[in-house]
Phi, psi and omega in degrees: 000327180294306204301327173293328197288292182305339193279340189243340174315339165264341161284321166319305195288278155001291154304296109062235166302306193279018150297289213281300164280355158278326172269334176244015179267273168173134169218155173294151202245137134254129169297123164254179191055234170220338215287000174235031177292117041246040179273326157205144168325176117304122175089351198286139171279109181248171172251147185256107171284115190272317197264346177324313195308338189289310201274317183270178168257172136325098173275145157321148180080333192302140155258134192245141168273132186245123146295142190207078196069230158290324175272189190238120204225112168238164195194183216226125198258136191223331178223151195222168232274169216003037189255167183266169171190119191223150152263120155222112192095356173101038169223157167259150179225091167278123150053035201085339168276124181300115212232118183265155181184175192268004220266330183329171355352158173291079164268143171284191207276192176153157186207099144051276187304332182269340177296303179200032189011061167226196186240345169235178173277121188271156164312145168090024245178110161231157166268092227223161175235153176266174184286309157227101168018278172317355207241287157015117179247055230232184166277030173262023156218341173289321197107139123014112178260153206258143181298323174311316178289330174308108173265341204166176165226174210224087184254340185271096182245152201267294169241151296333152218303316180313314187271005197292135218206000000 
C-alpha cells in the first residue's frame, strides 16, 4: 500500500497545483464571437490573468473577461469610476478631454446620460466596448459593468499560431 501511495503522490500533487492554478491563477479564455474583431478572433484561445487585478489597478484599454449571467464576455475597458466618457465623431472625450488612441474604431456618438443616466462613471462601475463596434454588444446595451464581475484581463494569446503574443 506505501508503495502505491509514493507511487501516485506525485501525479496527485500534480493534479494538485493545476487545479489551484486554473482557479486562482490563469486559465484559457475562447474568444467567441466577432465584437473584439479586428483585435481578436472568433476561436482565437487567450490566457485569462485572475490575479493581477489583486495587485494593480484597472486601466483603461485593458481587455477584459466579464461574467455576464452564464456567460462570459470579453471587451475593452474605455471608462473608469468617476470619469465623464463620451463619443462624438469617432473620438473618445475622458472628462472633456480628447483621448488618442489606437483603439478610435467607427463608434456612433453616445454620452453617459444614454448609457446609465448619470454624468460621471459611479465607484465600482466601468465602462466597457468591444473593438467592434457595429457588432459589439458592450455597454452601450448593457450598461455600465460592476468591478465584482471583472474576472481578469487578457494579455497572452495561446491560439492561433499567427496571434500568439
Amino acid at each position: 500500500m506505501t508503495k502505491i501511495i509514493k507511487t501516485l503522490l506525485p501525479y496527485i500533487v500534480i493534479v494538485v497545483v493545476v487545479v489551484l492554478i486554473r482557479t486562482f491563477i490563469i486559465t484559457p479564455v475562447i474568444v467567441v464571437g466577432d465584437s473584439m474583431y479586428p483585435t481578436l478572433d472568433d476561436g482565437q484561445i487567450l490566457l485569462l490573468n485572475k490575479i493581477d487585478y489583486k495587485f494593480n489597478d484597472i486601466e483603461r484599454f485593458d481587455i477584459v473577461v466579464i461574467k455576464l449571467e452564464k456567460n462570459e464576455i470579453i471587451k475593452r475597458i474605455i471608462g473608469l469610476p468617476g470619469e465623464t466618457v463620451e463619443y462624438r465623431n469617432n473620438v473618445l472625450y475622458i472628462n472633456g478631454h480628447e483621448i488618442e488612441n489606437e483603439y478610435n474604431f467607427e463608434t456612433d456618438d453616445f454620452t453617459l446620460k444614454s448609457i446609465c443616466n448619470c454624468s460621471k462613471i459611479p465607484d465600482g462601475k466601468y465602462l466597457v466596448l468591444g473593438d467592434n463596434r457595429t457588432v459589439s454588444s458592450d455597454s452601450r446595451i448593457i450598461g455600465l459593468i460592476d468591478e465584482k464581475d471583472i474576472k481578469g484581463k487578457t494579455t497572452i494569446s495561446l491560439w492561433p499560431v499567427k496571434k500568439v503574443k
